[in-house]
C-alpha positions as CSV (number, residue, x, y, z in Angstrom):
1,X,-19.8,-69.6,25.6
2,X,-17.3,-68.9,22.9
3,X,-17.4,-64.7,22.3
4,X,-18.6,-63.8,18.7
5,X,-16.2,-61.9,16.9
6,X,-17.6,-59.0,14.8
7,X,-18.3,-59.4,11.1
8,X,-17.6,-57.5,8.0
9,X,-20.4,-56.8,5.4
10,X,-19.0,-59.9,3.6
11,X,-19.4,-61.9,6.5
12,X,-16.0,-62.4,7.6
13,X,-14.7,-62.2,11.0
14,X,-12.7,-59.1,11.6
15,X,-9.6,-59.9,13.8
16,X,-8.4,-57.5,16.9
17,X,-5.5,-56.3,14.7
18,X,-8.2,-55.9,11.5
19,X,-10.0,-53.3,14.0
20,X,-7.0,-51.9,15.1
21,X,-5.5,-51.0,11.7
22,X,-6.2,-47.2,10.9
23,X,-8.3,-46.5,8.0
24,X,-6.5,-45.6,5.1
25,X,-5.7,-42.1,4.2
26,X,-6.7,-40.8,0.9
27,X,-3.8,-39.9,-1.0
28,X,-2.4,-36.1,-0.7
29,X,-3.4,-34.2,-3.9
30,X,-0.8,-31.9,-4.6
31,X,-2.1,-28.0,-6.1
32,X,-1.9,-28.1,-9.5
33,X,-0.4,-25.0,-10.7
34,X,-2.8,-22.6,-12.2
35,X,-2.7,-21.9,-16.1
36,X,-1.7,-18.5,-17.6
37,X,-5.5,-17.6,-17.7
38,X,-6.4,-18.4,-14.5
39,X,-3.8,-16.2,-13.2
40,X,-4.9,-13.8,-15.5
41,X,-8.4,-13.4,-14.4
42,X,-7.2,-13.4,-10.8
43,X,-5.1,-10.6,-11.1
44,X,-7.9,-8.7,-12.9
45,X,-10.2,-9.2,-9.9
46,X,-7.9,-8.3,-7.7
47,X,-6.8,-5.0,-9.8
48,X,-10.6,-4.2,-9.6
49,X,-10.4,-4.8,-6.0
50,X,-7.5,-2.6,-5.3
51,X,-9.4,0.2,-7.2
52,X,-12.2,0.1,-5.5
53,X,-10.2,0.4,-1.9
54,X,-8.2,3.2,-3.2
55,X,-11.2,5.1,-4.4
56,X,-11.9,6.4,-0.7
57,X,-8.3,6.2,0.3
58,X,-7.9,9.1,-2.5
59,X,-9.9,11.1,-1.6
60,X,-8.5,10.5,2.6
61,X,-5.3,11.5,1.0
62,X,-6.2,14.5,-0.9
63,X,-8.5,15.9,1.8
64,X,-5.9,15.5,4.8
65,X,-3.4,17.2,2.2
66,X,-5.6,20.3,1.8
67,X,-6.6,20.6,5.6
68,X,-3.0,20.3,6.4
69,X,-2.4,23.3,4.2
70,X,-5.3,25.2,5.6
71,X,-4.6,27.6,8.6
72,X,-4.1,25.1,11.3
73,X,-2.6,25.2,15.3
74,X,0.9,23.2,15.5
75,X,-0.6,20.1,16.7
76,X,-3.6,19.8,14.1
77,X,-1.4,20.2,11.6
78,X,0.3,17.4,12.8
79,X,-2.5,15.2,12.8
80,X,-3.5,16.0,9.5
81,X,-0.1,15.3,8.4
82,X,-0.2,12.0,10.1
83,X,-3.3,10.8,8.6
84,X,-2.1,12.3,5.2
85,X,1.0,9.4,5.9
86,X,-1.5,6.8,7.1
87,X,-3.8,6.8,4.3
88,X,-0.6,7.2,1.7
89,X,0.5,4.1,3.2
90,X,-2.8,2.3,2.7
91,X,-3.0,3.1,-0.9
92,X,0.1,1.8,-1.8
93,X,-0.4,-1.2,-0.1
94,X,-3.2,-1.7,-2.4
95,X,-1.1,-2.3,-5.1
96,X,0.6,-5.6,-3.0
97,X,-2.8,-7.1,-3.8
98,X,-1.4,-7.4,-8.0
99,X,1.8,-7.8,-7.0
100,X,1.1,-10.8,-4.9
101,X,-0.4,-12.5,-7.9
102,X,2.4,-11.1,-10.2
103,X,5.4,-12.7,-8.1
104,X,6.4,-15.7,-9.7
105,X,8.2,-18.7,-7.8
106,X,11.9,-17.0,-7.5
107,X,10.1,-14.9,-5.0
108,X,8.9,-10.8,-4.0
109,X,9.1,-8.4,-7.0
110,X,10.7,-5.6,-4.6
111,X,9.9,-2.0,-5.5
112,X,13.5,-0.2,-6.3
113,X,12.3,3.5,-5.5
114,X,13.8,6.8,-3.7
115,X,12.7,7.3,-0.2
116,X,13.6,9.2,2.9
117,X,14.6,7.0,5.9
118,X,13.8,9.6,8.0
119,X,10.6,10.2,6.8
120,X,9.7,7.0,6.9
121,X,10.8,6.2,10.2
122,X,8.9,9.2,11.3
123,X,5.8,7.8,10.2
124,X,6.4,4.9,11.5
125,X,7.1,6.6,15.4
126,X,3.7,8.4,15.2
127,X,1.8,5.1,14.0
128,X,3.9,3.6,17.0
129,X,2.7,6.8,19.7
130,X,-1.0,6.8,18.3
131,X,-1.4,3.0,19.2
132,X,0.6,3.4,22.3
133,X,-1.6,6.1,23.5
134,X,-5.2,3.9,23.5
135,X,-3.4,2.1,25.9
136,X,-1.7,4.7,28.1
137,X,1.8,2.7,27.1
138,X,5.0,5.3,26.8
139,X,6.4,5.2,23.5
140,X,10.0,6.6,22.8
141,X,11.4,7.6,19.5
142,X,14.7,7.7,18.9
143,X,15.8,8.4,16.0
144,X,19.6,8.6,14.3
145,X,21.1,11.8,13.4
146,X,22.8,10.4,10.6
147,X,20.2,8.8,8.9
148,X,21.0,9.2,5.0
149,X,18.8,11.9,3.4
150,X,17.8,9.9,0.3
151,X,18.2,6.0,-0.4
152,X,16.8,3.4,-2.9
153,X,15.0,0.4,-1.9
154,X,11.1,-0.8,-1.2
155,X,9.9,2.1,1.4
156,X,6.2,0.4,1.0
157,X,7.4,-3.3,2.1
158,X,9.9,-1.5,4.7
159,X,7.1,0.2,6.2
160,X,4.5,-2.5,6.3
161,X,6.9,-4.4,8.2
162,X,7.4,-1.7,10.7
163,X,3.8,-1.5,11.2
164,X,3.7,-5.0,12.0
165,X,6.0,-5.0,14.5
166,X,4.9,-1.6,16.0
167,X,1.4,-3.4,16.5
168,X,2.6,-6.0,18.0
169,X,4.7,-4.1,20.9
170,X,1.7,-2.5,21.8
171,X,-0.5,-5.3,21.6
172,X,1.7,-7.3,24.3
173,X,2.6,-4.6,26.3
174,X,-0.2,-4.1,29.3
175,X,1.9,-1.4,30.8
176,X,5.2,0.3,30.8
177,X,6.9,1.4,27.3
178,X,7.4,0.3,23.9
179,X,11.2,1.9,22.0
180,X,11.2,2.3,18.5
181,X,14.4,3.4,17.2
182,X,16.1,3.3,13.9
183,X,20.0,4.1,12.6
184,X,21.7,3.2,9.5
185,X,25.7,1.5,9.4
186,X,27.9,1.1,6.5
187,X,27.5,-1.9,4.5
188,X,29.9,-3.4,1.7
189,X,29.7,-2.7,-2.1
190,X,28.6,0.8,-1.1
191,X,25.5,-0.3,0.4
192,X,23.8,1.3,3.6
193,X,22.2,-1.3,6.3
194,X,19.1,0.5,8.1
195,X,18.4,-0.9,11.5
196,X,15.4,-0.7,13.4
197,X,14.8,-1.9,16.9
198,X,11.3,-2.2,18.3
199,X,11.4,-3.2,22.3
200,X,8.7,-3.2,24.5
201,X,8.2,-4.1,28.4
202,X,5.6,-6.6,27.6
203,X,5.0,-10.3,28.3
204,X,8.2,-11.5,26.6
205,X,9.1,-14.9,25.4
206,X,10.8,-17.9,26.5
207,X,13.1,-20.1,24.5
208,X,10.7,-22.0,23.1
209,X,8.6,-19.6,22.3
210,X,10.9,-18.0,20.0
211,X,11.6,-21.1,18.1
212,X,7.8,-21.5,17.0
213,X,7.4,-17.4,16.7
214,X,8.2,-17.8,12.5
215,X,6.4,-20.6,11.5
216,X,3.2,-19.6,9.7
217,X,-0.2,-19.9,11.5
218,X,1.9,-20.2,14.9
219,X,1.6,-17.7,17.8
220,X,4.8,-17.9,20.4
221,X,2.1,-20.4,22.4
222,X,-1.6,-21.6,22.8
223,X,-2.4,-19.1,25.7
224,X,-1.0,-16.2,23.5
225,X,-3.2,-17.5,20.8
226,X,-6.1,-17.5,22.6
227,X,-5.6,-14.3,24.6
228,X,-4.6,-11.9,21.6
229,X,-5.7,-13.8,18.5
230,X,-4.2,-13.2,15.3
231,X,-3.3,-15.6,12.3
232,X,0.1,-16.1,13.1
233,X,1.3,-14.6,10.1
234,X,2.6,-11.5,10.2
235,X,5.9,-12.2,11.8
236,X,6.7,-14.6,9.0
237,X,6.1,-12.1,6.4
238,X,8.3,-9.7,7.8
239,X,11.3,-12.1,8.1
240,X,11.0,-13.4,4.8
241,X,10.2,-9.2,3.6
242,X,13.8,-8.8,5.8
243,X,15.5,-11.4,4.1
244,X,14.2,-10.5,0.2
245,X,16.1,-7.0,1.5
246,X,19.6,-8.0,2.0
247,X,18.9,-7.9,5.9
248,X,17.2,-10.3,8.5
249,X,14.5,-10.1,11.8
250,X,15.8,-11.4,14.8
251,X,14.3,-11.2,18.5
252,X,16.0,-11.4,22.0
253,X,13.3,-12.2,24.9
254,X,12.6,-13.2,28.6
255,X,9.8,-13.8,29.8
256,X,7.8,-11.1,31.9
257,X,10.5,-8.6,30.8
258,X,9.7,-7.6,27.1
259,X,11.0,-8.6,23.8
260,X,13.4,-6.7,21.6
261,X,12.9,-6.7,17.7
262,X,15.8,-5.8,15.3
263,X,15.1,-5.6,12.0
264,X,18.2,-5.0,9.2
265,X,17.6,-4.0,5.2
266,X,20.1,-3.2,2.7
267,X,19.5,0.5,0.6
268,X,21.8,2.0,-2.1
269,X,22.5,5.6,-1.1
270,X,20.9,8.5,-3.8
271,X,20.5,11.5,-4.0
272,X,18.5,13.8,-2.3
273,X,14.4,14.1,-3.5
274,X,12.4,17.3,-2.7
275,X,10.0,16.7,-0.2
276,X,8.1,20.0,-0.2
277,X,5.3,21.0,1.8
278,X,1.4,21.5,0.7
279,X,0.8,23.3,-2.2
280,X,-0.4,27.1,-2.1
281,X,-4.1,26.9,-3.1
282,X,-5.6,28.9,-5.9
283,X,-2.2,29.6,-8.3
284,X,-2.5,30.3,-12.1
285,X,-5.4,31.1,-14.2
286,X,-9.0,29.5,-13.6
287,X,-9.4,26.9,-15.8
288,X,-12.9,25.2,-17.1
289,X,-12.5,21.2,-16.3
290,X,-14.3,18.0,-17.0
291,X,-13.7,15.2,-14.4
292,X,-14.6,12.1,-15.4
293,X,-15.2,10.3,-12.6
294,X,-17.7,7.3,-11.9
295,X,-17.7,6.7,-8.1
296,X,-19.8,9.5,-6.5
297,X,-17.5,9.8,-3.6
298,X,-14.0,10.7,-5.6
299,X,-16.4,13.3,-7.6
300,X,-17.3,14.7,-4.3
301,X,-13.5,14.8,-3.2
302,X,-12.2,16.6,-6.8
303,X,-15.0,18.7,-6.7
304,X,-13.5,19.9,-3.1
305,X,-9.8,19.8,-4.5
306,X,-10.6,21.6,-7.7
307,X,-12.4,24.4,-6.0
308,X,-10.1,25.0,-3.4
309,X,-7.1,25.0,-6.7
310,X,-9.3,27.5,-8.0
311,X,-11.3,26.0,-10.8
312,X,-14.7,25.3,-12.9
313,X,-15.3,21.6,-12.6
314,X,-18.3,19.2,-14.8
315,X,-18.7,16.2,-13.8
316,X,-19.6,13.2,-15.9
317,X,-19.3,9.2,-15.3
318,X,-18.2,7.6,-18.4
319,X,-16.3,7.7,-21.4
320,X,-18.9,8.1,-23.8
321,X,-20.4,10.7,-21.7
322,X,-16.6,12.7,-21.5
323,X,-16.5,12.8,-25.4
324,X,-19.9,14.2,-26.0
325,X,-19.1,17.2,-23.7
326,X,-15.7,17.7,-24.7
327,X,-17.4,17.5,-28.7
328,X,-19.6,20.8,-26.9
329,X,-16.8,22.4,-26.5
330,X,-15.7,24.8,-23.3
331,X,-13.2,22.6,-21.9
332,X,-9.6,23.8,-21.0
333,X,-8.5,19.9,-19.5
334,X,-10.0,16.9,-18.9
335,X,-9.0,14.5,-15.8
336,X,-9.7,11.5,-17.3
337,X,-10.1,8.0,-15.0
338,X,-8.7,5.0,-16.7
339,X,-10.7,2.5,-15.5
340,X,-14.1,3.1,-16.5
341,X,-17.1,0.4,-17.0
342,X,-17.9,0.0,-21.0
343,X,-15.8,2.8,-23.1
344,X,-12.7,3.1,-20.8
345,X,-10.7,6.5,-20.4
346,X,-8.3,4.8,-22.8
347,X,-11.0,4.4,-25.5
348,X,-12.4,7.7,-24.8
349,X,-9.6,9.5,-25.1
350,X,-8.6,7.9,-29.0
351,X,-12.4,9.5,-29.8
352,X,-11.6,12.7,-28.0
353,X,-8.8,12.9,-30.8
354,X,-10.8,12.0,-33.5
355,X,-13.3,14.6,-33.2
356,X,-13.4,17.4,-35.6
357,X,-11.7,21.1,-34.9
358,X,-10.1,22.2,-32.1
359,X,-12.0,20.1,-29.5
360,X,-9.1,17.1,-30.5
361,X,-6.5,19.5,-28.6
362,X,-8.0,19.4,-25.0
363,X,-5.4,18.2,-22.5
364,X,-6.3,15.0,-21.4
365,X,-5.1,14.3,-18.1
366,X,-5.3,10.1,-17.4
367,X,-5.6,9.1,-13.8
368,X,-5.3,5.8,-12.6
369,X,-4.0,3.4,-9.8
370,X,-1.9,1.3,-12.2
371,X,1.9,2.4,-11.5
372,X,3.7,1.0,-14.0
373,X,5.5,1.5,-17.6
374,X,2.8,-0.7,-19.4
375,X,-0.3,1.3,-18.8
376,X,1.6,4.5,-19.2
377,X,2.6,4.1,-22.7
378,X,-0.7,3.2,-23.0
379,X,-1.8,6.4,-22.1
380,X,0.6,8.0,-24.2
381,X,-0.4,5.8,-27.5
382,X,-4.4,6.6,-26.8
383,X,-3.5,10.4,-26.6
384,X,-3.1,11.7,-23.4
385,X,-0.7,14.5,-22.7
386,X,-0.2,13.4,-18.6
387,X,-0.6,10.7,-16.8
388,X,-1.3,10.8,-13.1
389,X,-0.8,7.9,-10.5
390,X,-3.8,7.3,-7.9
391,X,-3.7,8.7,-4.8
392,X,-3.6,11.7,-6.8
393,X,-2.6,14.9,-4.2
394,X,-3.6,18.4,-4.2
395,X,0.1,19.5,-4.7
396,X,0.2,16.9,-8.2
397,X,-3.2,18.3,-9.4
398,X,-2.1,21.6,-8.6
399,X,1.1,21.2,-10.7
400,X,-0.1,19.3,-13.4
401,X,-3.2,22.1,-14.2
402,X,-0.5,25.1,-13.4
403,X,1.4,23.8,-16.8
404,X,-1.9,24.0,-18.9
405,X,-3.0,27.3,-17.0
406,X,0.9,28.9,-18.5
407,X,0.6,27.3,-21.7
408,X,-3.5,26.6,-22.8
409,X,-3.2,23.7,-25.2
410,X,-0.1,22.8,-24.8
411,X,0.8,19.4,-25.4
412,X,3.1,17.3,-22.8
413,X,4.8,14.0,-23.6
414,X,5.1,11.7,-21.2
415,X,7.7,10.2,-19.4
């Protein structure tokens, strides 16, 4: 008997190279790229978002500033110090959030700032010994003698990359010792190249592995993956961070004998930046001020950084609340947050000036995590005489009040 060849809904018989054929793929639809307002309501979420994270991280910052001026034992200090770092770190890397949606197709929008290599490489070894130390793994530090005091380039990028690669030599090293080390070599058109080199006595990498380590969402191999997790992403962002620097990452590895991690950037040499300690608490006259404030937590924090400066503080938690008590009168300064809900510190502060008498001249001091020239002169056109970037320390607080406790009323342009 003759075998019956299956049928198609119309009937037809379907031949062995009909069942064979792969279905057909729909076609790929390409992203279509996303209009101006789109983009623009992203990065308006995503400035909300990096408020709201460094909310807390301000008041981390502040409070590990003011224990590490308190009277502490040598290696408390320390920690406070290091935790000060840590959560500076974090709240800068908040602001990557907007910038991520800012960059347009040419690539990063790199920060061109003054830092201290030293410093920075500092923070990075204690990051490196804290992690090390969960895991009973020796970590060395060795750090160049010659590093240049003061250079320009993007200190928040470099150190994120650090971070990642610190992490990672501890996270594949079961036992032994993970190097950090970091040196600087000339570099032409007056240029210096910093070079950092994280090794570590871990699991290492063969040949292969190396070649899929920087493509995205790939580990160095399946049994990595699955052992120690992780998107397979972070070593990609640091070569292409590397390369938007002038420099590069690049790894020599065997396996079962560690990996070594050089990473190169290209700074511009400045001039020196003070870097001085903690202030000294309680300086200058008391002053009477009204924080406005509207997340309970960073009231409790100013609350703590204003008493310990010496001051009076009210608290209110909007804008239309600030200008009815400044109307009262009583004020010497008001610490104004920019981003309010409803009548924003920009708003309140135009009808601060527009009340009647003397209550117009208050220093208003705005506060915000928005660093950059736009919402600054912003600031400056609505009326206020400073503007403060968010994490705001002790030792900026402590400056910035010490101006109006000298000169009551003065008025300050901003810069």
């Amino acid at each position: 008997m003759a075998k019956l060849r299956p049928k198609s809904a119309a009937g037809k018989s379907i031949s062995k190279t009909a069942r064979k054929r792969s279905p057909r793929r729909p076609p790929v639809q390409r992203a279509r790229p996303l209009t101006a307002p789109a983009l623009q309501a992203i990065e308006v979420a995503l400035a909300g978002i990096a408020h709201d994270i460094r909310t807390p991280l301000t008041g981390l910052v502040a409070l590990a500033e003011l224990l590490a001026a308190s009277d502490l034992g040598p290696r408390e200090r320390a920690w406070a110090k290091a935790l000060k770092s840590g959560a500076d770190h974090l709240a800068l890397l908040s602001t990557l959030i907007v910038d991520a949606v800012k960059a347009d197709a040419a690539g990063l929008v790199l920060r061109h700032e003054q830092f201290a290599p030293r410093a920075l490489a500092e923070a990075v070894g204690q990051a490196l010994s804290a992690r090390a130390g969960t895991k009973s793994v020796k970590a060395v530090i060795e750090i160049a003698s010659d590093l240049p005091a003061t250079v320009v380039g993007d200190a928040l990028r470099l150190r994120a990359a650090l971070e990642n690669l610190a992490d990672n030599a501890v996270k594949f090293t079961g036992e032994g010792a993970v190097t950090f080390r970091a040196a600087a070599e000339p570099a032409t058109r007056g240029r210096l190249r910093l070079v950092f080199t994280l090794s570590d006595s871990g699991i290492g990498m063969s040949p292969a592995d190396i070649k899929r380590l920087f493509r995205p969402f790939s580990q160095a191999s399946d049994e990595v993956a699955r052992r120690y997790g992780g998107a397979g992403l972070g070593l990609t962002f640091v070569k292409r961070l590397a390369k938007a620097m002038g420099g590069d990452l690049t790894v020599t590895s065997k396996p079962g004998q560690g990996s070594t991690f050089r990473l190169t950037v290209l700074v511009t040499p400045a001039l020196a930046v003070d870097h001085a300690g903690p202030p000294t608490v309680r300086s200058g006259r008391a002053l009477t001020v009204l924080c406005v404030e509207d997340n309970p937590y960073g009231r409790v924090v100013m609350n703590t950084i204003l008493t310990e400066l010496g001051h009076a503080a009210d608290f209110v938690d909007n804008g239309e609340a600030a200008v009815k008590a400044v109307a009262r009168g009583g004020y010497d300064v008001v610490l104004m947050d920019v981003t309010l809900a409803d009548v924003d510190g920009l708003e309140a502060t135009r009808r601060i000036r527009a009340l009647p008498d003397r209550a117009a001249d208050v220093t208003v001091i705005g506060m915000s995590g928005h660093d950059d020239a736009i919402t600054a002169k912003a600031a400056r056109e609505a009326g206020m005489n400073d503007y403060l970037v968010k994490p705001v320390s002790p030792k900026q607080l402590a400056a910035a009040l010490a101006s109006i406790s000298a000169h009551p009323y003065a008025s300050a342009d901003l810069t």
